[in-house]
C-alpha positions as CSV (number, residue, x, y, z in Angstrom):
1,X,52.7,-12.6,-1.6
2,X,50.2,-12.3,-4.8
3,X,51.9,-10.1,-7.4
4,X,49.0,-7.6,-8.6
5,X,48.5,-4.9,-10.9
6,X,47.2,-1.7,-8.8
7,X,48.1,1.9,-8.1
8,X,48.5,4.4,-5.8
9,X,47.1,7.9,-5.5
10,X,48.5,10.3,-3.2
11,X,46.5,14.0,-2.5
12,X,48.0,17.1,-1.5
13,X,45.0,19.3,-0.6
14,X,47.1,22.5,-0.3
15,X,47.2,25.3,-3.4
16,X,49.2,29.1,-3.7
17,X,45.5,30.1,-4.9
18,X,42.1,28.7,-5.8
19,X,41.9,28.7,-9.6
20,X,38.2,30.3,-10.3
21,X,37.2,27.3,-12.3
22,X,38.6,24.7,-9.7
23,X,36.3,22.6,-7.5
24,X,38.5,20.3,-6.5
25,X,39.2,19.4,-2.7
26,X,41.9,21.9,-2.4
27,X,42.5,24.8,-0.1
28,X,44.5,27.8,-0.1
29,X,46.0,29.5,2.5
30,X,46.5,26.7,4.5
31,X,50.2,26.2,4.7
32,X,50.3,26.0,8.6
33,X,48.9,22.7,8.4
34,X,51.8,21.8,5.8
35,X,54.1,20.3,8.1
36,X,51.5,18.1,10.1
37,X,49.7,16.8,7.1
38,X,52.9,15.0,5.7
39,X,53.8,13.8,8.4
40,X,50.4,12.4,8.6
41,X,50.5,11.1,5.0
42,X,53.7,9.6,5.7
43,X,52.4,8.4,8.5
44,X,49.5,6.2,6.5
45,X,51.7,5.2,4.0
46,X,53.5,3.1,6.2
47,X,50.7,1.5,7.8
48,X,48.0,1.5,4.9
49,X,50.3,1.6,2.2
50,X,52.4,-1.2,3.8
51,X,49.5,-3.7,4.5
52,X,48.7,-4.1,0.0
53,X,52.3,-3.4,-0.6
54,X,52.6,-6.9,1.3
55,X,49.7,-8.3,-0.2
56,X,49.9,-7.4,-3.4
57,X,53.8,-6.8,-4.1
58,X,55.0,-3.3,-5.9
59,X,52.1,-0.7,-7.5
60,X,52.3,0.3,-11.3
61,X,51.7,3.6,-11.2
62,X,51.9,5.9,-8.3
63,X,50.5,9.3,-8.6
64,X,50.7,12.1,-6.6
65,X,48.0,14.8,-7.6
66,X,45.7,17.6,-5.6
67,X,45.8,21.1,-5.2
68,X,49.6,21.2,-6.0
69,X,51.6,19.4,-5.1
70,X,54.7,21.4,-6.0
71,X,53.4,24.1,-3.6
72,X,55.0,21.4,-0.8
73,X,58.4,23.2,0.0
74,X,60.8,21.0,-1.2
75,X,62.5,19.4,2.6
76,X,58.5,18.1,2.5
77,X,58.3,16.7,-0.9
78,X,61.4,15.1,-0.3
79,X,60.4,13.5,3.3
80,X,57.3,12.5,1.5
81,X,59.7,11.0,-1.9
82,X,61.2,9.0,1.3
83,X,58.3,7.5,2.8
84,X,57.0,6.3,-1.0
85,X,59.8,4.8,-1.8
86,X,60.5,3.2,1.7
87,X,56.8,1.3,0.9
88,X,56.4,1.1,-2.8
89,X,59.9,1.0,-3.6
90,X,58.9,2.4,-7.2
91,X,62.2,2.3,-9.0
92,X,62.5,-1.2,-8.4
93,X,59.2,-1.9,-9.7
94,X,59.6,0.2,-12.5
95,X,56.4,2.0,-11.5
96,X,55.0,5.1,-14.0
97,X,55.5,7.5,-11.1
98,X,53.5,10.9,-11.7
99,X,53.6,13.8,-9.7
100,X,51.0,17.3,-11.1
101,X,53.1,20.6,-10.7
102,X,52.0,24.1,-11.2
103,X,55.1,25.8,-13.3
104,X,55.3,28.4,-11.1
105,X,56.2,26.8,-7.9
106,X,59.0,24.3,-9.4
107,X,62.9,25.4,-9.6
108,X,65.6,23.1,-11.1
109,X,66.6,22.1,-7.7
110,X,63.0,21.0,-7.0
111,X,62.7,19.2,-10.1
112,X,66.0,17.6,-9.4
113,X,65.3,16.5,-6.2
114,X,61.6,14.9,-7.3
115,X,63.9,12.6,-9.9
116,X,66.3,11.5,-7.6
117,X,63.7,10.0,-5.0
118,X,62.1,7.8,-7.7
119,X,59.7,10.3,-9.8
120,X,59.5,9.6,-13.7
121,X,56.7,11.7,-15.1
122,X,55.7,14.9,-14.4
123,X,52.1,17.0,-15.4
124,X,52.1,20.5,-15.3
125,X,49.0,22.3,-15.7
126,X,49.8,24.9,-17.8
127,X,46.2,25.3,-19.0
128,X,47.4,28.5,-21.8
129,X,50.6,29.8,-22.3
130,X,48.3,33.0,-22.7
131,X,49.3,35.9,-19.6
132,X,46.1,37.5,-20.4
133,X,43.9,34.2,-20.1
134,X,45.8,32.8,-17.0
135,X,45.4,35.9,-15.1
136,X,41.9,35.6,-16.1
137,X,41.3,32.4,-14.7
138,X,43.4,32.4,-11.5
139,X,46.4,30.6,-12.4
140,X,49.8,31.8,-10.4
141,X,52.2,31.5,-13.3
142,X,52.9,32.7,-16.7
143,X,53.3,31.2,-19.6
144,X,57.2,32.1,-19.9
145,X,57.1,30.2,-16.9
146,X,55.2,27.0,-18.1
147,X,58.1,27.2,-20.9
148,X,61.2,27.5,-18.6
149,X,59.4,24.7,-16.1
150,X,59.0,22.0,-19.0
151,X,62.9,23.0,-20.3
152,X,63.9,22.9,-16.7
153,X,62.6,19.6,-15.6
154,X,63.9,17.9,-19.3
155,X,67.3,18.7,-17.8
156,X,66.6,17.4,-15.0
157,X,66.1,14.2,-16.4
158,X,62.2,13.9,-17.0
159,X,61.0,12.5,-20.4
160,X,57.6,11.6,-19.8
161,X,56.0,15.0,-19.7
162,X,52.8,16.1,-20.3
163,X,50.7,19.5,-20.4
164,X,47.2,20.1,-19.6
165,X,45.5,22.5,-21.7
166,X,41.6,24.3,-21.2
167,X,39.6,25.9,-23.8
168,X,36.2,27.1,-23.4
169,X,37.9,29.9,-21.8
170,X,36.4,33.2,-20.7
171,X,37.3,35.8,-23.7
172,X,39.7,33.0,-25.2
173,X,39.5,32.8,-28.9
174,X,40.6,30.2,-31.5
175,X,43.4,32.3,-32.0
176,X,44.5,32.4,-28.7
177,X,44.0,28.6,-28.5
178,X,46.0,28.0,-31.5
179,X,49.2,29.6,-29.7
180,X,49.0,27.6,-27.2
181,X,48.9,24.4,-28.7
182,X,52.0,25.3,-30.6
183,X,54.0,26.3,-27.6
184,X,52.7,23.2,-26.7
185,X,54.0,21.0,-29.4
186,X,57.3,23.0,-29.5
187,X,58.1,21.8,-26.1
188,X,57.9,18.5,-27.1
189,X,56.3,16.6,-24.5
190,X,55.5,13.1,-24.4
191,X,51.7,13.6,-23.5
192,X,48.9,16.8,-23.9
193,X,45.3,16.7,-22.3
194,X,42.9,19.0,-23.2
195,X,39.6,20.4,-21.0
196,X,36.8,22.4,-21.7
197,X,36.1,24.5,-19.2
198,X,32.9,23.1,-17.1
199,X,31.2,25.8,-14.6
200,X,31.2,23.4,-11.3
201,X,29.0,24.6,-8.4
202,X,30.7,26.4,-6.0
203,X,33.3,27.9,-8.0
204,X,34.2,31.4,-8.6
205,X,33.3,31.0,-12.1
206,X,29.6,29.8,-11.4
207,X,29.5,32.7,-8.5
208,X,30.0,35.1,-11.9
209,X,27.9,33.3,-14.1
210,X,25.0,33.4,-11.3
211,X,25.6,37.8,-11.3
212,X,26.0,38.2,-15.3
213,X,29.8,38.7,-14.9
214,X,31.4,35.8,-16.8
215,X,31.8,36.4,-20.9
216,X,32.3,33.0,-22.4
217,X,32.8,31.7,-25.5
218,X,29.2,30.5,-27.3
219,X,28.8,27.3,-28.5
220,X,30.2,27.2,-32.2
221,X,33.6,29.4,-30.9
222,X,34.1,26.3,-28.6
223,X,33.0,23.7,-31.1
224,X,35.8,25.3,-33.8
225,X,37.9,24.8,-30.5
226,X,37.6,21.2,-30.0
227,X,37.4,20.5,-33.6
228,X,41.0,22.2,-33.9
229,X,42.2,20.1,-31.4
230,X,41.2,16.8,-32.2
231,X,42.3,17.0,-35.4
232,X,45.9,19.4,-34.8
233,X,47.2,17.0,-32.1
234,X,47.0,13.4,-34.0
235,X,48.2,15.6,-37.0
236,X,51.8,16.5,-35.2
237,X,51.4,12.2,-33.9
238,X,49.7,12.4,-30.7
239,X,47.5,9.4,-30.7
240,X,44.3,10.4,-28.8
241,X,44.1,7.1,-26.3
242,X,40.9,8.7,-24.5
243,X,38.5,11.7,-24.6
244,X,40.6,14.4,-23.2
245,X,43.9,12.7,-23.4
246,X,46.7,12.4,-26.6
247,X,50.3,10.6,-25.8
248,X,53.1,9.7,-28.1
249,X,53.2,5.9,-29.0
250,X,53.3,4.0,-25.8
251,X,53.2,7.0,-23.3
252,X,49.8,6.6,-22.8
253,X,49.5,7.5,-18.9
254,X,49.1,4.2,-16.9
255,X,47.9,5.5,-13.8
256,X,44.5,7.6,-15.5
257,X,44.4,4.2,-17.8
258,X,43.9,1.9,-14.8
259,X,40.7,4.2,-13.7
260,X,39.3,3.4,-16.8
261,X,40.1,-0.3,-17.0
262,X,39.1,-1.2,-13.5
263,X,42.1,-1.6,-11.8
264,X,42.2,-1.6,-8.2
265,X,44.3,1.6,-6.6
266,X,44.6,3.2,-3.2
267,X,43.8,6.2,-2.0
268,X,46.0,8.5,0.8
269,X,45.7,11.2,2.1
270,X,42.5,13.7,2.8
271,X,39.7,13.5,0.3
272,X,41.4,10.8,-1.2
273,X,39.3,7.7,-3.1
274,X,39.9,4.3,-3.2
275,X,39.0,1.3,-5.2
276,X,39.8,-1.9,-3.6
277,X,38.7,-5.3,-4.2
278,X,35.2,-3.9,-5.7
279,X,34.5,-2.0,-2.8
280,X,35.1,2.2,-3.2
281,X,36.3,4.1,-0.1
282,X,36.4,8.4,0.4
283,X,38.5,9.7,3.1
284,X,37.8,12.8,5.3
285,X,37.9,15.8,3.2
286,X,38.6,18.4,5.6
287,X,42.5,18.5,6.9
288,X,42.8,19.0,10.0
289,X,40.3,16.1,10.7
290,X,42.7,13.4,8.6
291,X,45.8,15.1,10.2
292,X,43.2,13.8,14.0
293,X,42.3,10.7,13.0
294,X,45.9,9.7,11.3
295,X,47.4,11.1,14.7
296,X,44.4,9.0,16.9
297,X,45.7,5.7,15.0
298,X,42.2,5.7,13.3
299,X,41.6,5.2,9.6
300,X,40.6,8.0,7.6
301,X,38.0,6.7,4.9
302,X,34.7,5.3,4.8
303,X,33.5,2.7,2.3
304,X,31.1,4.6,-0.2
305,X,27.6,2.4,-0.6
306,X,27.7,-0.7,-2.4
307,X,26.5,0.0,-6.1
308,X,23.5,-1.8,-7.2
309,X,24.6,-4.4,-10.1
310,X,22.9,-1.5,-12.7
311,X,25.4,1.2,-11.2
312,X,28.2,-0.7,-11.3
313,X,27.3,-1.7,-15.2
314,X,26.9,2.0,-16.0
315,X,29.9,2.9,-14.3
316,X,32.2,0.1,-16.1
317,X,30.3,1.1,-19.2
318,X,30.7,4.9,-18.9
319,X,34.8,4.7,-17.7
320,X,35.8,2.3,-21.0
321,X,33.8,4.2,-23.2
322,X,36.0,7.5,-22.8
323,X,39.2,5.0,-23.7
324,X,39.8,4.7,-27.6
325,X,39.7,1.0,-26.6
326,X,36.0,0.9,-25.7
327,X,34.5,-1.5,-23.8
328,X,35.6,-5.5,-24.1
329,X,33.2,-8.0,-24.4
330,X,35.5,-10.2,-22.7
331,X,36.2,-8.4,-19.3
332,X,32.2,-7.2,-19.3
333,X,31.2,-11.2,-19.2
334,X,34.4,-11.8,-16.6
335,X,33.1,-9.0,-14.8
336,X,29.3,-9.3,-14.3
337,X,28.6,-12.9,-15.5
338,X,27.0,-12.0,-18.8
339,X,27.4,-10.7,-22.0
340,X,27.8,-7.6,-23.0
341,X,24.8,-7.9,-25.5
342,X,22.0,-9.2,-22.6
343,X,22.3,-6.2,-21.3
344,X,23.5,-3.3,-23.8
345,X,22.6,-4.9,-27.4
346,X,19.7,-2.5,-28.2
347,X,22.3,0.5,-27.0
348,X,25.1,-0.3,-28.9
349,X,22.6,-0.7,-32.1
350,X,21.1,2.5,-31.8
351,X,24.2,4.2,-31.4
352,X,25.7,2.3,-34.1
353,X,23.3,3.2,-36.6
354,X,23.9,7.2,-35.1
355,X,27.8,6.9,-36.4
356,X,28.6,7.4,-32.6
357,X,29.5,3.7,-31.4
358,X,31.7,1.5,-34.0
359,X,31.1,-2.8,-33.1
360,X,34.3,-4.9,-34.0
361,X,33.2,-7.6,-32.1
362,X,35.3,-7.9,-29.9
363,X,34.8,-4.4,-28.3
364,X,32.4,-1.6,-29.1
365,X,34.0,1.6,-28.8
366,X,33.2,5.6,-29.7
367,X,34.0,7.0,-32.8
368,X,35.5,10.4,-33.4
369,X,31.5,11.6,-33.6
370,X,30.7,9.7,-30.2
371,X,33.7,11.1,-28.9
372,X,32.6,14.9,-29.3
373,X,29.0,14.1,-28.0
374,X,29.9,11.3,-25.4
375,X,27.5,12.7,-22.9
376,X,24.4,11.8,-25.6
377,X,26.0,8.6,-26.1
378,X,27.0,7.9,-22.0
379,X,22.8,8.1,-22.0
380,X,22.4,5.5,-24.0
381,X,24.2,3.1,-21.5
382,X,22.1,4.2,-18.2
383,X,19.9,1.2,-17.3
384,X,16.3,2.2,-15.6
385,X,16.1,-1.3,-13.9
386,X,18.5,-4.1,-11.9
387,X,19.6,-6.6,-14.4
């Protein structure tokens, strides 16, 4: 067996309620299918999950996202806890084992059980600790809640915490926004992202925008948003590691880091995505046809097209350019058989000479300025030809 750095991913499809801004392949009101679609997952976790666990030893990081997957009742967490780490066996391998919680569907007997079976880090996406602005964007909880949920799962052992945050919000101010990020930093956890709010298609949210019904913030409330942000969180010594995402030293999260830094990880579960020896795989989306096709003995993905050689530059590009890292000359010539500079020379000079791309050498990597406008930048990097 070939040690090898990868991860796992693990989707729970199933939410209390669609948040409006959420599109996301989660559905609510779906909880009959609960039952059947763990024992599903469990189900390709020990056939899938088995076959690179013997090829490739113990993952780094498992994560276990959606939906919510706290909205589980606990005897299925727990059966699914069981089947993870009957395969992965994560506390032996010291894995950075995640799993995304919505405060208001965890108790301290939930949380307790999660750490016992192996989980180390939790993310709760508390989004505001604002009642007002989580009623206003579909959330279940409140943000007392949020508060008792991080206390609650400390004593249960967790120290590697972290709290999403949005702005951008519909009738949020900078005032509002401020509150929340000191709640935030009074909680102490070991890890904040931060979102603006985008208006996907097919979301509640764009539905309003389309009839005249959504008030949001303009463009310099946001701005003094993001500003306050970026500069509040590094202030109170949250190192900002990647676009949206600030950690205390060396709780960077692993598992979103490997995306990033093209690591191989594997996908279960319904809608899930894979990226496995180059190739990227999507599974089923709907859940009742995974739950058919796990219960046929069939496999429950399809490998995506093959990128051109100009896709898969952009991509590589586009995925180390959101880390404060950047992109390494080193792994872009081990990768694609060139340099960096045949391909991206004129790029990285314009947007040097912009303020937006800072060249050590060694790596090329946004600055603060190409951080805030990384979609003009991104641009930069699209190539209109194979290479």
């Amino acid at each position: 067996m070939k040690q090898k750095q990868w991860g796992v991913y693990v989707h729970i499809p199933f939410c209390r309620q669609k948040c409006f801004y959420c599109d996301f392949p989660s559905f609510a009101g779906r909880e009959r299918y609960m039952e059947e679609y763990v024992r599903a997952l469990c189900q390709e976790i020990a056939v899938r999950g088995s076959s690179y666990a013997r090829r490739w030893g113990n993952p780094a990081t498992i994560y276990i996202g959606g939906g919510t997957p706290s909205a589980l009742p606990a005897a299925l967490m727990e059966q699914l806890l069981l089947a993870i780490g009957t395969v992965f066996r994560p506390a032996d391998a010291q894995a950075e084992f995640t799993v995304e919680c919505n405060p208001g569907t965890v108790d301290a007997a939930y949380l307790a059980m999660m750490r016992i079976h192996g989980a180390n880090r939790l993310s709760f996406g508390v989004q505001s600790f604002d009642d007002g602005l989580l009623r206003r964007i579909g959330r279940i909880h409140d943000g007392q809640q949020a508060v008792q949920a991080v206390t609650m799962a400390k004593a249960a052992g967790f120290s590697n915490i972290s709290i999403d945050l949005m702005y951008g919000l519909p009738g949020q101010t900078l005032a509002q926004l401020k509150a929340s990020v000191g709640q935030a930093l009074a909680l102490e956890p070991a890890h904040i992202s931060i979102y603006g709010l985008q208006l996907e298609e097919g979301t509640a949210f764009a539905r309003m925008q389309e009839m005249g019904k959504l008030e949001l913030p303009d463009d310099e409330a946001v701005e003094e948003m993001y500003d306050y942000m970026t500069e509040a969180l590094p202030a109170k010594g949250y190192e900002r590691y990647e676009i949206s995402n600030f950690a205390r030293d060396g709780l960077a999260s692993r598992h979103n880091l490997s995306y990033w830094q093209d690591v191989p990880y594997l996908g279960l579960g319904a809608a899930a995505h894979s990226y496995l020896e180059g190739q990227r795989w999507e599974a089923v989306a709907g859940i009742p046809d995974y739950i058919a096709l796990i219960q046929a003995g069939r496999r429950p993905c399809e490998p995506e097209e093959p990128a051109t050689r100009a896709i898969a530059m952009e991509e590589f590009a586009f995925l180390a350019l959101r880390t404060a890292a950047g992109i390494s000359r080193q792994q872009f010539q081990q990768k694609f058989g060139c340099s960096l500079d045949s391909v991206y020379q004129k790029a990285v000079q314009r947007l040097s000479a912009k303020g937006f791309l800072i060249d050590d050498g060694d790596a090329v990597r946004l600055t603060k300025l190409g951080m805030k406008y990384g979609n003009w930048a991104f641009e930069e990097f699209l190539l209109t030809e194979e290479e």
